[in-house]
ZAKE-302588 format. One record per residue (C-alpha): residue number from 1; z, y negated, x negated. Coordinates in steps of 0.2 Angstrom, whole numbers, plus 5000, padded with zeros to 4 digits. Layout:
<sites>
<site pos="NUM" pz="Z" py="Y" px="X"/>
...
</sites>
This chain:
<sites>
<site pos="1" pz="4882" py="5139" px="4981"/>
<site pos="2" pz="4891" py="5124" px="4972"/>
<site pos="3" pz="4900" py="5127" px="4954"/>
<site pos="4" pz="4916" py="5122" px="4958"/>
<site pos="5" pz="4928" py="5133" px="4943"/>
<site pos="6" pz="4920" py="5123" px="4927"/>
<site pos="7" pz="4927" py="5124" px="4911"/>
<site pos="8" pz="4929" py="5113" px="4896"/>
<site pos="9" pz="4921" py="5119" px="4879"/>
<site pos="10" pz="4933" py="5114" px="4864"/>
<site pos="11" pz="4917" py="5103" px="4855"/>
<site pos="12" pz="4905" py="5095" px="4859"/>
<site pos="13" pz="4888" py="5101" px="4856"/>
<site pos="14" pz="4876" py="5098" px="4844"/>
<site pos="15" pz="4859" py="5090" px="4844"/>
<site pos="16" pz="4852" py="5102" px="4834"/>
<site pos="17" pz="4852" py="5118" px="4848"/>
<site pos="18" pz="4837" py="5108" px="4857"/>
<site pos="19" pz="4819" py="5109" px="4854"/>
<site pos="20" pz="4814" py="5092" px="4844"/>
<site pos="21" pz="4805" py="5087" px="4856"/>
<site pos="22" pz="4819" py="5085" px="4869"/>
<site pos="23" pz="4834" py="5079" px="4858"/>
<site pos="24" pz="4827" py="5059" px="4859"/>
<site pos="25" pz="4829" py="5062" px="4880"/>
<site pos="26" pz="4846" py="5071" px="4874"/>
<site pos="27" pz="4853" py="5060" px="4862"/>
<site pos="28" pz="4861" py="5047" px="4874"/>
<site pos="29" pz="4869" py="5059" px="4882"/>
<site pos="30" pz="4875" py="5069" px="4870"/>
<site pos="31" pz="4883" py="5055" px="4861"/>
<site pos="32" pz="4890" py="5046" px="4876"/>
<site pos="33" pz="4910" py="5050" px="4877"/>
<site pos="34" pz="4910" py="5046" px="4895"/>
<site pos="35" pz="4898" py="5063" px="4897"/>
<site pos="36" pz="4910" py="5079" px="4895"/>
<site pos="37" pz="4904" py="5095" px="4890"/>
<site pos="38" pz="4907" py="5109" px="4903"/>
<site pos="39" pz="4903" py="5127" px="4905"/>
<site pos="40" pz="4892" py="5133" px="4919"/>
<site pos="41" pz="4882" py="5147" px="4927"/>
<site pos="42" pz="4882" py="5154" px="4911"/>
<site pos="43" pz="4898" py="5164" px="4915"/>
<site pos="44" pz="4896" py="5177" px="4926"/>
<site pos="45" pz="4911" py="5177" px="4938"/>
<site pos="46" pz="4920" py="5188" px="4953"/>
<site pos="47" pz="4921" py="5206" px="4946"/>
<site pos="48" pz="4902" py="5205" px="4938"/>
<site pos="49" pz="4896" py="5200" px="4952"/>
<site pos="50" pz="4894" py="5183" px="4954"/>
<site pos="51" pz="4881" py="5169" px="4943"/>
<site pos="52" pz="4872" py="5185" px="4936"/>
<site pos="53" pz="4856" py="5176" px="4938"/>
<site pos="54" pz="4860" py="5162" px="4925"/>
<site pos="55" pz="4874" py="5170" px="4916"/>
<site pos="56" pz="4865" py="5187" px="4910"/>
<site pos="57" pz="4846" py="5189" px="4918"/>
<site pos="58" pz="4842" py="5173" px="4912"/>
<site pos="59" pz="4852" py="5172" px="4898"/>
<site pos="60" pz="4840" py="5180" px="4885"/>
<site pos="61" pz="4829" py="5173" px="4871"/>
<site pos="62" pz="4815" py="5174" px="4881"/>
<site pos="63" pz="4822" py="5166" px="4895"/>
<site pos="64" pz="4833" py="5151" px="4896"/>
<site pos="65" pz="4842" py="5153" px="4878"/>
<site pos="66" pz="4851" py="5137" px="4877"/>
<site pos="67" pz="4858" py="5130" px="4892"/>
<site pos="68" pz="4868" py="5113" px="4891"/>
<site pos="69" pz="4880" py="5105" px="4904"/>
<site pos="70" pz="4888" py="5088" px="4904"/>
<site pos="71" pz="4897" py="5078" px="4917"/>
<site pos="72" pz="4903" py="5059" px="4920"/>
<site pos="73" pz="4915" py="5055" px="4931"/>
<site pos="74" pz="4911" py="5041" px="4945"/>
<site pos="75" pz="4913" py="5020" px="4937"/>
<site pos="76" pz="4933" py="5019" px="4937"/>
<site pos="77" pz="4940" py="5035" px="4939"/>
<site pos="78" pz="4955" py="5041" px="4929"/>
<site pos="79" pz="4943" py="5054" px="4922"/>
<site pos="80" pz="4959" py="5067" px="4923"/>
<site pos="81" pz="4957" py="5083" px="4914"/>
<site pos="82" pz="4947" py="5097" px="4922"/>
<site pos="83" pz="4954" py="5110" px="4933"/>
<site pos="84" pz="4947" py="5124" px="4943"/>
<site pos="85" pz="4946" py="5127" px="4960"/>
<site pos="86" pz="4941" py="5116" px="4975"/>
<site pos="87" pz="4942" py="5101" px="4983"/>
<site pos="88" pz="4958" py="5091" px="4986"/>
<site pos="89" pz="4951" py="5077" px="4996"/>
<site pos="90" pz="4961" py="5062" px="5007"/>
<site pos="91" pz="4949" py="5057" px="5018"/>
<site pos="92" pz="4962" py="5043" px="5027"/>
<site pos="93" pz="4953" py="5032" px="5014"/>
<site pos="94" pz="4939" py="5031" px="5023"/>
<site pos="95" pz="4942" py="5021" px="5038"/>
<site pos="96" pz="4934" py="5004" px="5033"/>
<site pos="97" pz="4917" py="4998" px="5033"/>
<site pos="98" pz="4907" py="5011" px="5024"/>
<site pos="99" pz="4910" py="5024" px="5038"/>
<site pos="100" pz="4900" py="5010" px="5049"/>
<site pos="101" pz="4886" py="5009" px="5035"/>
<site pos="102" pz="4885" py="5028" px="5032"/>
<site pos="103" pz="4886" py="5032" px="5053"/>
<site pos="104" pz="4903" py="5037" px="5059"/>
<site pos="105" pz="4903" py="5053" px="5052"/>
<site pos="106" pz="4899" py="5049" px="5034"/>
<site pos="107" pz="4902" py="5040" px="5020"/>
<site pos="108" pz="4890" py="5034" px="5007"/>
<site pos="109" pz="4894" py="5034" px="4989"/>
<site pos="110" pz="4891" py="5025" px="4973"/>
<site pos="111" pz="4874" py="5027" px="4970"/>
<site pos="112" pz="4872" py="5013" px="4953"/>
<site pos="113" pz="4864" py="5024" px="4939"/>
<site pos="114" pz="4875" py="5017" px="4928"/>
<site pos="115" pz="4892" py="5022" px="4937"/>
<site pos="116" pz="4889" py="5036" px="4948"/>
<site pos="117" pz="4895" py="5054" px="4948"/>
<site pos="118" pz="4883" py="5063" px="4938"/>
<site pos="119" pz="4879" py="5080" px="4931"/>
<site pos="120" pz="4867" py="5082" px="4919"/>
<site pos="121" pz="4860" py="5101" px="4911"/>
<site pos="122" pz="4847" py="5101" px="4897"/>
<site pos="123" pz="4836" py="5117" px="4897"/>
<site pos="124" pz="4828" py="5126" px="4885"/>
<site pos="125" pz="4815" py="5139" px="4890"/>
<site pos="126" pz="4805" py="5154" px="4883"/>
<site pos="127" pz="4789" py="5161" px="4889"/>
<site pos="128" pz="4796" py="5173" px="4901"/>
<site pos="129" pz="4798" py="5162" px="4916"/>
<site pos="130" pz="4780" py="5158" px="4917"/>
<site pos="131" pz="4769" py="5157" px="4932"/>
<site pos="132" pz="4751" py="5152" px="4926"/>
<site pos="133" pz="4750" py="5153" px="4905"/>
<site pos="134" pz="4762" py="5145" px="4897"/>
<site pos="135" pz="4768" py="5135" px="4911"/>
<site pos="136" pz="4787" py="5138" px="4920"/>
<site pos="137" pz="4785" py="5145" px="4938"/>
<site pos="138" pz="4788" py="5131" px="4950"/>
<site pos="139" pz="4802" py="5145" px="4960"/>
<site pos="140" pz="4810" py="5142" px="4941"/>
<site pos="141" pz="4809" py="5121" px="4941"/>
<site pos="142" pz="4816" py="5124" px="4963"/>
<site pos="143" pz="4830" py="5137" px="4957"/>
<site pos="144" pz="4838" py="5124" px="4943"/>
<site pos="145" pz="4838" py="5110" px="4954"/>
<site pos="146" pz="4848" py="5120" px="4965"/>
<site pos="147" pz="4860" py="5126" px="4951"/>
<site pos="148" pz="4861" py="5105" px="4945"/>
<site pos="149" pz="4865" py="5099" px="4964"/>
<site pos="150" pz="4877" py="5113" px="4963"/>
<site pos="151" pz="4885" py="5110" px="4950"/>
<site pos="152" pz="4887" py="5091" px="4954"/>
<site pos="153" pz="4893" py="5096" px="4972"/>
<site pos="154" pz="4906" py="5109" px="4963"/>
<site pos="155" pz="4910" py="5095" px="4953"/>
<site pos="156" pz="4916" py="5082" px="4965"/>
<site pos="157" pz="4925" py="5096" px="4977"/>
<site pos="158" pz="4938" py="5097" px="4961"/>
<site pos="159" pz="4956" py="5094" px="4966"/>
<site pos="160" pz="4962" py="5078" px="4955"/>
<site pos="161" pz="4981" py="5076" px="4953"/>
<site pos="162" pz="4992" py="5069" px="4965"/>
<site pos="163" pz="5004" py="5059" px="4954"/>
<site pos="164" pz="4991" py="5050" px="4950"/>
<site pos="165" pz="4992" py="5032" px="4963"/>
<site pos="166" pz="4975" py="5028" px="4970"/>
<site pos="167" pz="4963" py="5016" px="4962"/>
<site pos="168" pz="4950" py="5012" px="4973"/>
<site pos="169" pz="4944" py="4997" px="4977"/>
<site pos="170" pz="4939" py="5004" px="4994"/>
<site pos="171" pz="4922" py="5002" px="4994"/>
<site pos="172" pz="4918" py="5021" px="4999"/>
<site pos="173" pz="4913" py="5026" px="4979"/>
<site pos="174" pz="4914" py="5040" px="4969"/>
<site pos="175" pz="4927" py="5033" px="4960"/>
<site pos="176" pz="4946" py="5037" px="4965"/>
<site pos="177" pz="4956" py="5049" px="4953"/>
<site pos="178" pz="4937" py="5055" px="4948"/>
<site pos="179" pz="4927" py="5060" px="4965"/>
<site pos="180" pz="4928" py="5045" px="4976"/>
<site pos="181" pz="4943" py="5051" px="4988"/>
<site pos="182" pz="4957" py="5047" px="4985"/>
<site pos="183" pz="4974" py="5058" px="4981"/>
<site pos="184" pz="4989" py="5049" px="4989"/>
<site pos="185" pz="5002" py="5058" px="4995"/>
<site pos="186" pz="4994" py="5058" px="5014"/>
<site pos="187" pz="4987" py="5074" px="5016"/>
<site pos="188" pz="4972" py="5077" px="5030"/>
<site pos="189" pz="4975" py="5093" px="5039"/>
<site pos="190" pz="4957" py="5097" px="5040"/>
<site pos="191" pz="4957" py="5095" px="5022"/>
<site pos="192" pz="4970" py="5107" px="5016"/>
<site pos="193" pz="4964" py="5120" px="5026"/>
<site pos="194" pz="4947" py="5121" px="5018"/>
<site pos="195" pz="4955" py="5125" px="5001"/>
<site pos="196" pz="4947" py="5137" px="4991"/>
<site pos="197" pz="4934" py="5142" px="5003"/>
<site pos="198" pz="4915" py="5141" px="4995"/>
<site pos="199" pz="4900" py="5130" px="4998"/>
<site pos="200" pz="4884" py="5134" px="5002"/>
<site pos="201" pz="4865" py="5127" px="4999"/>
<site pos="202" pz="4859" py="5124" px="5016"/>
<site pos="203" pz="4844" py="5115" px="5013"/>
<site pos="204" pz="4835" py="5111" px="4997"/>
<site pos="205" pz="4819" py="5098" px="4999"/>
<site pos="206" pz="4810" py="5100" px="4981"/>
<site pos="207" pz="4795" py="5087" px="4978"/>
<site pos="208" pz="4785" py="5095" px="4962"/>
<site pos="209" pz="4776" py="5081" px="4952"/>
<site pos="210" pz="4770" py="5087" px="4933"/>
<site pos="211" pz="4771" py="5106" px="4928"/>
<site pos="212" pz="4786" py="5110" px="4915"/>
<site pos="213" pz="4776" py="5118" px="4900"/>
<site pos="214" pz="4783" py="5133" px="4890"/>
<site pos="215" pz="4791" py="5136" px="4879"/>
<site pos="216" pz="4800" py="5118" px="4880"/>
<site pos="217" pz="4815" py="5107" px="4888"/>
<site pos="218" pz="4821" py="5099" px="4902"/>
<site pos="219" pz="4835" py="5088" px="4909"/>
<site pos="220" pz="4842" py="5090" px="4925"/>
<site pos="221" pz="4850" py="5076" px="4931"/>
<site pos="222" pz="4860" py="5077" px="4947"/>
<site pos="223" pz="4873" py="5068" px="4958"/>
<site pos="224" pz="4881" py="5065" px="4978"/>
<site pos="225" pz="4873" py="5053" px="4988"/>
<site pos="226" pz="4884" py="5056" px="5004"/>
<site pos="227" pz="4901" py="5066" px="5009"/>
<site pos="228" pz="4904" py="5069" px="5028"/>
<site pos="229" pz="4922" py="5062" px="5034"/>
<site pos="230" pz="4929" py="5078" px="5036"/>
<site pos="231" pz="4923" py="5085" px="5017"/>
<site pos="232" pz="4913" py="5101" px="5025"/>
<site pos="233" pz="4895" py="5092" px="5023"/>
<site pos="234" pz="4890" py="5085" px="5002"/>
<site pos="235" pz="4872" py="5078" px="5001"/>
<site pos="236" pz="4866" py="5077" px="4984"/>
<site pos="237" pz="4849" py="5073" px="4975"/>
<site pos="238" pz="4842" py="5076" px="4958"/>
<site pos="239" pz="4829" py="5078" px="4947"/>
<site pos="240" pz="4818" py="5087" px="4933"/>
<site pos="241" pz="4814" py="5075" px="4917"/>
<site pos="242" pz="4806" py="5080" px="4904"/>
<site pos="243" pz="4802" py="5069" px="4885"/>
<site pos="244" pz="4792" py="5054" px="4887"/>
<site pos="245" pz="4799" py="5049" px="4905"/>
<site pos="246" pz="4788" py="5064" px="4914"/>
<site pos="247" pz="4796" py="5066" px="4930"/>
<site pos="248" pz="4794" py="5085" px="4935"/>
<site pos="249" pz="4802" py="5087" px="4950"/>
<site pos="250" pz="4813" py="5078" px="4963"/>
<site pos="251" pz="4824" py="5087" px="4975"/>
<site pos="252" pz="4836" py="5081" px="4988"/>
<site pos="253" pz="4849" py="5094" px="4999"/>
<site pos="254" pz="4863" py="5097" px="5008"/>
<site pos="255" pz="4877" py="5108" px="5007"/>
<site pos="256" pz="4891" py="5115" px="5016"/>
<site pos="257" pz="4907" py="5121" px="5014"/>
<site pos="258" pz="4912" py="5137" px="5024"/>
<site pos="259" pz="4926" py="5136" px="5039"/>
<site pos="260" pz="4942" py="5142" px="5037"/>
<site pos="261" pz="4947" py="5159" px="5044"/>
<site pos="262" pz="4959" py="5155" px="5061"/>
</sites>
């Protein structure tokens, strides 16, 4: 399920809560203003019942003590100020020659390194997640890619502020008003009625590359790579990096927003 209720932590965090061995992989981000801090999956959610895995099983010494979320809006948002809740999208912006480039049901995003939509979670992890000795069970590495895609999905279904006017250049980014789609005053029927309702993992294609030792850090780095025109359908893809450039693990998935009740 994406993460879609995020909040904002009142300062930044330091350096000094990671491992020395990951805080040179962390430094960029940590000091970059364009990535915000936000709170995730470590709140657990819906009368105790909801993100319980990360938020209190996982959250022990032992575990995954220190978990770290940051997030950058897409290149020439108006990075607004976070609020919770899901997505707001106009998809009336669509109709140009993306949708033909992506098929006619979708539209592709930006996908530069350097300006896409991006969420990126550092990892700390203790030796109870451990599948052979001392190295972190690969069911572990596919569960926090899930969690990352997630959480980028969540991220891009946030409603952005409709007084805002649109600055897009039209090119089918991530980029208008934060998420790429634009919030004009035009409203999409098919849009509205999907307010509020949850998204789902539907598929979740992990490739594993070098095993994550324990105890130790990762980053996860995640972002979209394609929308449906309709909102319902978010592909995403991510990855597992480690000190040193080591690539972990790659995953790419799809995930689905639930119909609205008739």
């Amino acid at each position: 399920m994406s993460l879609s209720n995020p909040s904002t932590p009142s300062s930044r965090p330091s350096l000094d809560i990671l491992p020395p061995n990951l805080r040179s992989l962390a430094t960029s981000t940590f000091r970059d203003p364009a990535f915000r801090p936000v709170s995730m999956s470590r709140t657990v959610t819906h009368s105790d019942a909801g993100h319980t895995l990360m938020g209190r099983t996982w959250n022990t010494p032992s575990t995954i003590p220190v978990l770290v979320s940051f997030y950058r809006d897409a290149a020439g948002s108006s990075s607004p100020e976070y609020a919770g809740g899901d997505g707001d999208w106009d998809a009336t912006v669509m109709a140009d020659a993306d949708r033909g480039r992506a098929g006619s049901d979708d539209v592709e995003v930006e996908l530069d390194e350097e300006k896409r939509l991006e969420v990126r979670r550092f990892y700390v992890f203790g030796h109870d997640l451990n599948a052979h000795p001392d190295l972190l069970h690969g069911g572990v590495v596919s569960c926090i890619l899930d969690s990352g895609l997630g959480g980028a999905v969540g991220m891009a279904l946030r409603p952005r502020s409709r007084s805002r006017s649109s600055t897009s250049s039209r090119k089918g980014g991530l980029g208008v008003d934060g998420e790429g789609l634009s919030n004009t005053n035009t409203q999409n029927p098919r849009l509205e009625e999907q307010q509020g309702l949850p998204t789902y993992t539907v598929q979740l294609n992990v490739r594993y590359r070098a095993p994550v030792r324990t105890p130790g850090g990762v980053m996860v780095r995640s972002w979209i790579t394609k929308i449906s025109l309709d909102g319902r359908k978010i592909w995403a893809a991510g990855s597992v990096e480690g000190p040193d450039g080591v690539v972990h693990a790659e995953a790419e998935g799809l995930w689905l927003r639930a119909k609205a009740k008739l």
